[in-house]
PAKEKOL-198260 format. One line per 5 residues: number of its first residue (from 0); for each residue x, y, z of N, C-alpha, C. Coordinates in Angstrom, 3 decimals, padded with zeros to 6 digits, always signed. Layout:
% residues N
NUM) X:Y:Z:X:Y:Z:X:Y:Z ~ ...
END
This chain:
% residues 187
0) -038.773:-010.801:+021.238:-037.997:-010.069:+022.231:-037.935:-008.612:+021.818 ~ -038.266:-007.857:+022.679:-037.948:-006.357:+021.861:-037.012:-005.754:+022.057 ~ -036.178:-004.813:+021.503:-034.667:-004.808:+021.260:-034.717:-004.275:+022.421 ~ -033.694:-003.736:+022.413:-032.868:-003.296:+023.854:-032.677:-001.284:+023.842 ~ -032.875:-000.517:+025.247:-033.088:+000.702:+024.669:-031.775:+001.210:+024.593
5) -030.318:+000.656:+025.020:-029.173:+001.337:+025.123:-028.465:+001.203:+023.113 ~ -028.144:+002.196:+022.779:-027.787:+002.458:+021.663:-026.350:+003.150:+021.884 ~ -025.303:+002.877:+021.093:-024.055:+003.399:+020.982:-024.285:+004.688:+020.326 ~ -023.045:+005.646:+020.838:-023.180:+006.202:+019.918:-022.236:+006.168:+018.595 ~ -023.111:+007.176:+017.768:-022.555:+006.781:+016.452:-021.160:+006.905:+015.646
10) -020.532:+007.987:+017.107:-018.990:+008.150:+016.846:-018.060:+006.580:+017.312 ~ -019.215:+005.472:+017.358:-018.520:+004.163:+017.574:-018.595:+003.605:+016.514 ~ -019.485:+003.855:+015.138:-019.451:+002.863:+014.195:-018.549:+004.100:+013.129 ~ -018.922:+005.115:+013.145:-017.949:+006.157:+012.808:-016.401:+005.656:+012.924 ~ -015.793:+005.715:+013.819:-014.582:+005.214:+014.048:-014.042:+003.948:+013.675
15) -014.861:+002.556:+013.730:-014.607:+001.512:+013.030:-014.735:+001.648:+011.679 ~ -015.666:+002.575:+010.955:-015.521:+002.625:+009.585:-014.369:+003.737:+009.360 ~ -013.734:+004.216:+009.663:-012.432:+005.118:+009.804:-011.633:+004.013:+009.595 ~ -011.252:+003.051:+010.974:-010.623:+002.110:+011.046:-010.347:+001.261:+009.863 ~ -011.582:+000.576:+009.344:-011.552:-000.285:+008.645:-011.044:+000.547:+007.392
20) -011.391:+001.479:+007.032:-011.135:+001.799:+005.758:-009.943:+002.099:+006.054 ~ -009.077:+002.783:+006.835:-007.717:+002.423:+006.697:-007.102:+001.591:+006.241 ~ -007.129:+000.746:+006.447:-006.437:-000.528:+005.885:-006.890:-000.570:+004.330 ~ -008.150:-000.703:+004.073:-008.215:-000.685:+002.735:-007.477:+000.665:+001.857 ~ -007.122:+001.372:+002.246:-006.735:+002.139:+001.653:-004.946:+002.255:+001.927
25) -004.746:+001.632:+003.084:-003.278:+001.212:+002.877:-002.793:+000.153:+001.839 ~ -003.996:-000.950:+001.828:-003.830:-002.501:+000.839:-003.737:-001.356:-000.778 ~ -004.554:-000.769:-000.798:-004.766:+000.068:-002.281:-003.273:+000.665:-002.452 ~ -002.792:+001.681:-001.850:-001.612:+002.438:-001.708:-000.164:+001.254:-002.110 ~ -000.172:-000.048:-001.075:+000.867:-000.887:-001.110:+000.446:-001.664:-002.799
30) -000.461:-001.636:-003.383:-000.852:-002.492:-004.989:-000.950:-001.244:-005.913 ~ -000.360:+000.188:-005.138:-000.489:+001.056:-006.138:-001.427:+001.731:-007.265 ~ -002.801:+001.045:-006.560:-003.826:+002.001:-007.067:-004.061:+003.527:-007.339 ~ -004.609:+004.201:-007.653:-004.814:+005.457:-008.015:-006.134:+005.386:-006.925 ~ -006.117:+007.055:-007.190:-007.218:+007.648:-005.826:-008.564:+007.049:-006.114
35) -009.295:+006.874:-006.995:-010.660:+005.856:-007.055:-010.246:+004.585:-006.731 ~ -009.339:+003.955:-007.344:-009.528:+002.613:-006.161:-009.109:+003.041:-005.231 ~ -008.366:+003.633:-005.019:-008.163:+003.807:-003.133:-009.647:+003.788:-002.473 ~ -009.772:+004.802:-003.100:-011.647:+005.080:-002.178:-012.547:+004.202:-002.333 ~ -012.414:+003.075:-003.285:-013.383:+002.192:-003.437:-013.104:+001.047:-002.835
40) -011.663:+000.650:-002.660:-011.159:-000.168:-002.032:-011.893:+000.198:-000.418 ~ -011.565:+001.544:+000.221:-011.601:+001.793:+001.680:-012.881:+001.846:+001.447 ~ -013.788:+002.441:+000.416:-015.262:+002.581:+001.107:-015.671:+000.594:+001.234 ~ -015.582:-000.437:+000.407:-016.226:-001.113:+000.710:-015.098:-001.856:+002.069 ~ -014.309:-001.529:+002.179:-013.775:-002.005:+003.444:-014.378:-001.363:+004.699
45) -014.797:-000.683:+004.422:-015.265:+000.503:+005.595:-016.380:+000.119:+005.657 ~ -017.178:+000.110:+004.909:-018.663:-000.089:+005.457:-019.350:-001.319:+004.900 ~ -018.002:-002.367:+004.566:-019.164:-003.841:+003.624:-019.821:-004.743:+004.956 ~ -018.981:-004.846:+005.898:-019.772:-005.262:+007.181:-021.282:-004.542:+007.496 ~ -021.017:-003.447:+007.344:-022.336:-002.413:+008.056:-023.437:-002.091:+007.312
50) -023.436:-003.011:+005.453:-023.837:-003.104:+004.616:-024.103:-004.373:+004.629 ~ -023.530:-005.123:+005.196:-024.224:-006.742:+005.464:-025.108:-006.554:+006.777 ~ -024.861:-006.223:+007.741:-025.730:-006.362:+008.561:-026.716:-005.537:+008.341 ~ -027.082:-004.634:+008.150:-027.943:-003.670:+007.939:-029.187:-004.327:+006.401 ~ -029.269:-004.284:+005.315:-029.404:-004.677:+004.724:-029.800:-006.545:+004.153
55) -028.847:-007.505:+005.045:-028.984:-009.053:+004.989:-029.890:-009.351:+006.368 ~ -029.225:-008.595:+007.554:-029.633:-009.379:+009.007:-030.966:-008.508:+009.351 ~ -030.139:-007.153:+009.445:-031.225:-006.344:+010.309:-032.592:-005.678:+009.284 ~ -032.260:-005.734:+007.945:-033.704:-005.727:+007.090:-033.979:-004.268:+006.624 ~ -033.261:-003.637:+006.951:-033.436:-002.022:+007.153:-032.605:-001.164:+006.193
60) -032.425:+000.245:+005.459:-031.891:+001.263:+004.640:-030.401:+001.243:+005.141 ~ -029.761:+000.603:+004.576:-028.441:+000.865:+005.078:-027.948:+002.126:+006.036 ~ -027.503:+002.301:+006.705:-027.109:+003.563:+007.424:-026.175:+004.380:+006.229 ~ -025.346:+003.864:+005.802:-024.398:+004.545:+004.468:-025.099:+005.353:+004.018 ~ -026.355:+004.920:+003.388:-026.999:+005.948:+002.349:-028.545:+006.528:+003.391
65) -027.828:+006.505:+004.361:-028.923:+007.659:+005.152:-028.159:+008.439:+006.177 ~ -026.543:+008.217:+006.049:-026.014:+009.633:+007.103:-024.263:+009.764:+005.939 ~ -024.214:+011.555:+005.506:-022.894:+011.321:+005.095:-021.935:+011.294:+005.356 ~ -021.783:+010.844:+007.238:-021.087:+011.071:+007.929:-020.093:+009.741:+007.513 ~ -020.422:+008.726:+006.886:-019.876:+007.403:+006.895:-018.770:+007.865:+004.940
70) -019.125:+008.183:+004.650:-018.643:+008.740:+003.286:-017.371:+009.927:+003.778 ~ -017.802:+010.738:+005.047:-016.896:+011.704:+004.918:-016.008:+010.793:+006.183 ~ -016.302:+010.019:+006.585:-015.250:+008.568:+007.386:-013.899:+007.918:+006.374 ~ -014.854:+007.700:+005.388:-014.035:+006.805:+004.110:-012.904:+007.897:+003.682 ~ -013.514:+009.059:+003.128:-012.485:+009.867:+002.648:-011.351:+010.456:+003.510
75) -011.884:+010.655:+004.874:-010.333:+010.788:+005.710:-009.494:+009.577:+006.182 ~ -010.298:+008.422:+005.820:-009.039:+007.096:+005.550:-008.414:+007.020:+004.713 ~ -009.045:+007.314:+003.586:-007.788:+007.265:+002.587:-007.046:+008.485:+002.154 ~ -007.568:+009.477:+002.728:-006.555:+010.810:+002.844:-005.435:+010.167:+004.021 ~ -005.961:+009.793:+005.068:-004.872:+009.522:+006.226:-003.900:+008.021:+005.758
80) -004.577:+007.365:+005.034:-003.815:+006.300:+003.930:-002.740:+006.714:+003.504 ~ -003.234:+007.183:+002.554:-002.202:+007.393:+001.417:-000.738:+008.067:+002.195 ~ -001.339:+009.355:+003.011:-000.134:+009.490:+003.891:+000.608:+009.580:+004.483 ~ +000.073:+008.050:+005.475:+000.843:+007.415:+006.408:+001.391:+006.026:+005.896 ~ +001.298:+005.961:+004.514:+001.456:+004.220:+003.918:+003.013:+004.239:+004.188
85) +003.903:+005.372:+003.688:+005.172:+004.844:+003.946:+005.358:+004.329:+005.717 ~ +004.909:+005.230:+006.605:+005.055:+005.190:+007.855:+004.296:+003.403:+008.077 ~ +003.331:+003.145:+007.676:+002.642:+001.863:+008.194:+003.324:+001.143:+007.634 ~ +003.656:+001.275:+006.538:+004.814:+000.250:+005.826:+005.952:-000.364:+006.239 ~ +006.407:+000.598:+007.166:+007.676:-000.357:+008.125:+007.121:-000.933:+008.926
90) +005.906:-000.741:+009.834:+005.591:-001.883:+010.640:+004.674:-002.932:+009.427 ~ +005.374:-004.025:+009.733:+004.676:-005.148:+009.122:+003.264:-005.430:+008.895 ~ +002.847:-005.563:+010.506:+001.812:-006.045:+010.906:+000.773:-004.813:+011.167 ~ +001.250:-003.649:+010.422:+000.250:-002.524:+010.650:-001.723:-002.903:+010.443 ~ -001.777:-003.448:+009.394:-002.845:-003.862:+008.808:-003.818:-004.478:+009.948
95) -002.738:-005.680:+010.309:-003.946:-006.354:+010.901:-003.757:-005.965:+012.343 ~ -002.906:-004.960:+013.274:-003.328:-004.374:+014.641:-004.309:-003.329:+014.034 ~ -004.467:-002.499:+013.540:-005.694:-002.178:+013.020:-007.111:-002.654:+012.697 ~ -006.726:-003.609:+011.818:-007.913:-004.618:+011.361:-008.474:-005.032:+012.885 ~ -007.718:-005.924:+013.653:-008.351:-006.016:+014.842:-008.500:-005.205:+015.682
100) -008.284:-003.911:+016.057:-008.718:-003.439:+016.705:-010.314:-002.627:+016.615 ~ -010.647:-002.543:+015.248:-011.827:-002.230:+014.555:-012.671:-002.724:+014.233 ~ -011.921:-004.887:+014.410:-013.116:-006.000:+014.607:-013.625:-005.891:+015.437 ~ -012.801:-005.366:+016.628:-013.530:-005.202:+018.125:-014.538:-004.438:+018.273 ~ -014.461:-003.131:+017.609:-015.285:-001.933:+017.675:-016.902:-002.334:+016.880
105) -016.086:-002.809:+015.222:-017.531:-003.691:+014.758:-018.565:-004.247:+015.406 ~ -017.745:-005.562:+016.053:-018.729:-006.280:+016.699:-019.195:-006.435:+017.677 ~ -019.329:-004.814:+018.587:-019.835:-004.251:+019.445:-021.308:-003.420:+018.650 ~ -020.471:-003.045:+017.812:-021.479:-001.774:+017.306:-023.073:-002.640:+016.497 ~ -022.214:-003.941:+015.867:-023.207:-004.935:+014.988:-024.387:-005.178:+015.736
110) -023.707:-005.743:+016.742:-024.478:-006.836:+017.848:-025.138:-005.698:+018.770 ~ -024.948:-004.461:+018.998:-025.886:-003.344:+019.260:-026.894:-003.454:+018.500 ~ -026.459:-002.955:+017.555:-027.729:-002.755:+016.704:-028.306:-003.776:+015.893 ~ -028.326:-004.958:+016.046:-029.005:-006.160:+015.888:-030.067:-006.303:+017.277 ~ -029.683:-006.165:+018.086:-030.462:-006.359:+019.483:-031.930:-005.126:+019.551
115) -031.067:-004.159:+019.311:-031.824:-002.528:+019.138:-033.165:-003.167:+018.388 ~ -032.176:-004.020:+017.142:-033.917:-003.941:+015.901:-034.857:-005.154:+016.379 ~ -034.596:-005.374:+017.279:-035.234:-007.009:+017.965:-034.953:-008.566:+017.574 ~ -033.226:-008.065:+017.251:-033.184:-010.178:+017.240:-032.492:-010.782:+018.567 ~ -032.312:-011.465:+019.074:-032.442:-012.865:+019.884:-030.517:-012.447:+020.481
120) -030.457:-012.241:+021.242:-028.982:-011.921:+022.052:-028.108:-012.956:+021.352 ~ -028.274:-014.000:+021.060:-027.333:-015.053:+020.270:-027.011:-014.824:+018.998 ~ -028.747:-014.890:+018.447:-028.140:-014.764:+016.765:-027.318:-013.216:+016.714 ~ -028.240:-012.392:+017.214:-027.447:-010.557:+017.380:-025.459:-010.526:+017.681 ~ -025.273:-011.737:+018.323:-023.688:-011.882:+018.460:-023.093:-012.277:+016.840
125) -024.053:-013.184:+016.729:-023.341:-013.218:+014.859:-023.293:-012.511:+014.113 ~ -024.494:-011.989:+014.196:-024.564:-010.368:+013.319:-023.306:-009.337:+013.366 ~ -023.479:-009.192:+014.681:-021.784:-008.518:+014.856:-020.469:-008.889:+014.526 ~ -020.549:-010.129:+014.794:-019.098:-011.080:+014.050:-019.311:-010.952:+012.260 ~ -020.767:-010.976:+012.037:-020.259:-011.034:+010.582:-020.152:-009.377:+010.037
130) -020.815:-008.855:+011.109:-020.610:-007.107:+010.815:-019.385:-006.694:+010.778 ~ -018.403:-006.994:+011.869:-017.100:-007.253:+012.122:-016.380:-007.347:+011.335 ~ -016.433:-008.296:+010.526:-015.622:-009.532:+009.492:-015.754:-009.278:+008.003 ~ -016.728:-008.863:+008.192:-017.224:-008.559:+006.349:-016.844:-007.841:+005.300 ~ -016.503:-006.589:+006.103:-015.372:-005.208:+005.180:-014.055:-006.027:+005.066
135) -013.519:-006.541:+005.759:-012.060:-006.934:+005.928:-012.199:-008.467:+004.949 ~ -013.662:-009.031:+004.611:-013.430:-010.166:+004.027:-013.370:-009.830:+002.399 ~ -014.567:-008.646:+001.963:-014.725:-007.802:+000.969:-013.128:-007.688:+000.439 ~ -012.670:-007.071:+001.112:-011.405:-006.380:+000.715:-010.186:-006.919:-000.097 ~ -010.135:-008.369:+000.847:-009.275:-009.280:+000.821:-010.136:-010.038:-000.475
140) -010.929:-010.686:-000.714:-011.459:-011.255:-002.005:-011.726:-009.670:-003.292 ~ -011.716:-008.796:-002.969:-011.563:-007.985:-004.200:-010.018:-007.703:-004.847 ~ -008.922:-007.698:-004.016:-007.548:-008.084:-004.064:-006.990:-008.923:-004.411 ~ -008.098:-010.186:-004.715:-007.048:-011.604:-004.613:-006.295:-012.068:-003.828 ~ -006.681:-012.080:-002.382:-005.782:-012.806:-001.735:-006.537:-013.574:-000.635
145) -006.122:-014.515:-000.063:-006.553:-015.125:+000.683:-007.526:-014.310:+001.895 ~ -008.198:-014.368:+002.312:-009.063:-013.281:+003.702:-008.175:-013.769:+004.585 ~ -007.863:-012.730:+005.630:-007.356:-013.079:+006.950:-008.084:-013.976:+007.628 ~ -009.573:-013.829:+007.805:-010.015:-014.798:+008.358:-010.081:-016.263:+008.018 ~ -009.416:-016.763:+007.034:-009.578:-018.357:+007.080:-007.949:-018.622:+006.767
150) -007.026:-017.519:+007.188:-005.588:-018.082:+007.828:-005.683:-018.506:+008.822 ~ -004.991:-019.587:+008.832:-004.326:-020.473:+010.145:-003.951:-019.455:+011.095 ~ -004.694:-019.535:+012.475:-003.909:-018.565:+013.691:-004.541:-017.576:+013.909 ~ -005.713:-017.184:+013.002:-005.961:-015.713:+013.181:-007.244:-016.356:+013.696 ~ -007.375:-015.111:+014.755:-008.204:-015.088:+015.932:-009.474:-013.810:+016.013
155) -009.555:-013.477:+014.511:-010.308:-012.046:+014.060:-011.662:-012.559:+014.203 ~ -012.525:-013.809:+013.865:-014.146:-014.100:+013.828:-014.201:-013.983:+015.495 ~ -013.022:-014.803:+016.481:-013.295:-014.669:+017.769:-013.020:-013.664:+018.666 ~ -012.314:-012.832:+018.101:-012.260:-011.157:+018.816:-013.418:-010.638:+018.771 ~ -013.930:-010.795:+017.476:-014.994:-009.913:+017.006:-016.741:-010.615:+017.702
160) -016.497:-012.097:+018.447:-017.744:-012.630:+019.154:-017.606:-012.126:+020.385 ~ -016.399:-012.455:+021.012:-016.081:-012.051:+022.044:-016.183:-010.527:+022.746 ~ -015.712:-009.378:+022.045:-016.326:-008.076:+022.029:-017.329:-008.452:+022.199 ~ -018.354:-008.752:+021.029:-019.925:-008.668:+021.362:-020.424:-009.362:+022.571 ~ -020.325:-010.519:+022.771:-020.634:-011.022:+023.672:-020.106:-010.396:+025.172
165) -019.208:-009.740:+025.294:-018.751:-009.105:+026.156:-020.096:-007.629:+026.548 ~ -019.648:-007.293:+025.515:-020.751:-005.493:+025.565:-021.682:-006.111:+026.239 ~ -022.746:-007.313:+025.639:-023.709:-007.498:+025.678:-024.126:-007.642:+026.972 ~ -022.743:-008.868:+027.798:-022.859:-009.355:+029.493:-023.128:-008.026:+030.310 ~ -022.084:-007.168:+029.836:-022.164:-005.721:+030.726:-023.578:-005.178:+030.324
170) -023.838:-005.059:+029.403:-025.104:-004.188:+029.425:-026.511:-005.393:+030.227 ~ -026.542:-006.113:+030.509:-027.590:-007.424:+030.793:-027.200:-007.119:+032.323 ~ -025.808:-006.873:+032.823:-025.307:-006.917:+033.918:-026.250:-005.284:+034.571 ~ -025.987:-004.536:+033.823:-026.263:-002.990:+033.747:-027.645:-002.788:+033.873 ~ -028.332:-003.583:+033.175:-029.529:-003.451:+033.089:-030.248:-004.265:+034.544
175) -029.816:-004.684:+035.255:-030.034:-005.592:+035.849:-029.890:-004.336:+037.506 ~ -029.644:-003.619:+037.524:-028.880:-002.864:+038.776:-030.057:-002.427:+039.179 ~ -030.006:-001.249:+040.313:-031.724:-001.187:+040.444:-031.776:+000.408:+040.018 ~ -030.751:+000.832:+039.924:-030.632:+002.177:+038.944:-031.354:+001.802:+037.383 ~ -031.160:+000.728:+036.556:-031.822:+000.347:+035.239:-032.819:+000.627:+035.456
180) -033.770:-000.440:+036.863:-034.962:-000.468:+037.227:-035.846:+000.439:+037.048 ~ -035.174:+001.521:+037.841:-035.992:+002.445:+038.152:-036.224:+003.414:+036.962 ~ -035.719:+002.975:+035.573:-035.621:+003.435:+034.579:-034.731:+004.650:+033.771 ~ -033.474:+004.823:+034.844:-032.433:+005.236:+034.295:-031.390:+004.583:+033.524 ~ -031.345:+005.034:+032.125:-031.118:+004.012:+031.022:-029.675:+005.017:+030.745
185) -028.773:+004.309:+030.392:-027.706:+005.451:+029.090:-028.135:+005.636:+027.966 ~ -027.777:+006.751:+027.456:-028.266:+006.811:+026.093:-027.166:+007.629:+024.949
END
């Protein structure tokens, strides 16, 4: 199948690695790390998904170490970490309305660019779920603590299919119009 020509742009995986590393760098801040784990905490929260897919699924140079736009992502998470932790700290559940809202973004951006490099609209949805899932699973097993995803209730592997599978209907839907046809594509 050959991939697909609509590509996100990159201020979408940009922003989920913002996202994600937030949190890691709030988890660092709340266990009282110092500024290298902070940043090491948020960088592999930030980009261990986009380092699994890239690298395990899609076969290819990680994007990390070919734009430093994802590095200068990490460092304004945990600049914006460190000081908003008291502020996120009263809401409880700061972590994971974050966390999910950046699974969403993931596994849009995964399952893009799984399709882009030519795999199969199905397996390309996993890719994204595990693109999704992977910083936030990183994080949680470098911490010691249980991953959100294999708590009871949490609905983060199926946000993160669902996004994808969603993007994907619209763009199949999109592609399908007779504007696609005629070879007006987004880009």
């Amino acid at each position: 199948m050959p991939g697909i020509p609509f590509l996100l742009p990159i201020e979408f995986d940009l922003a989920a690695t913002f996202l994600m590393a937030l949190t890691g760098a709030w988890l660092a801040s709340r266990r009282g790390y110092d500024l290298v784990g902070a940043f090491m905490l948020a960088f592999v929260t930030g980009v261990g998904g986009g380092l699994l897919r890239d690298a395990v699924f899609i076969k290819q140079i990680p994007l990390v170490m070919q734009d430093a736009r994802y590095l200068w992502a990490v460092a304004a998470a945990v600049a914006a970490g460190i000081a908003s932790f008291r502020v996120a700290e009263r809401f409880e559940q700061s972590i994971a309305y974050v966390d999910a809202f950046a699974i969403g973004v993931y596994g849009v951006v995964g399952a893009n660019k799984a399709m882009i490099a030519g795999i199969a609209p199905v397996p390309a949805l996993l890719v994204g779920m595990c693109n999704a899932v992977g910083g936030g699973l990183l994080r949680d097993v470098l911490v010691r603590e249980e991953p959100l995803v294999f708590k009871p209730g949490q609905l983060y592997v199926l946000a993160a299919l669902f996004a994808a599978w969603y993007s994907w209907c619209c763009r199949t839907t999109t592609a399908s119009t007779p504007t696609a046809r005629r070879g007006y594509r987004s880009r």
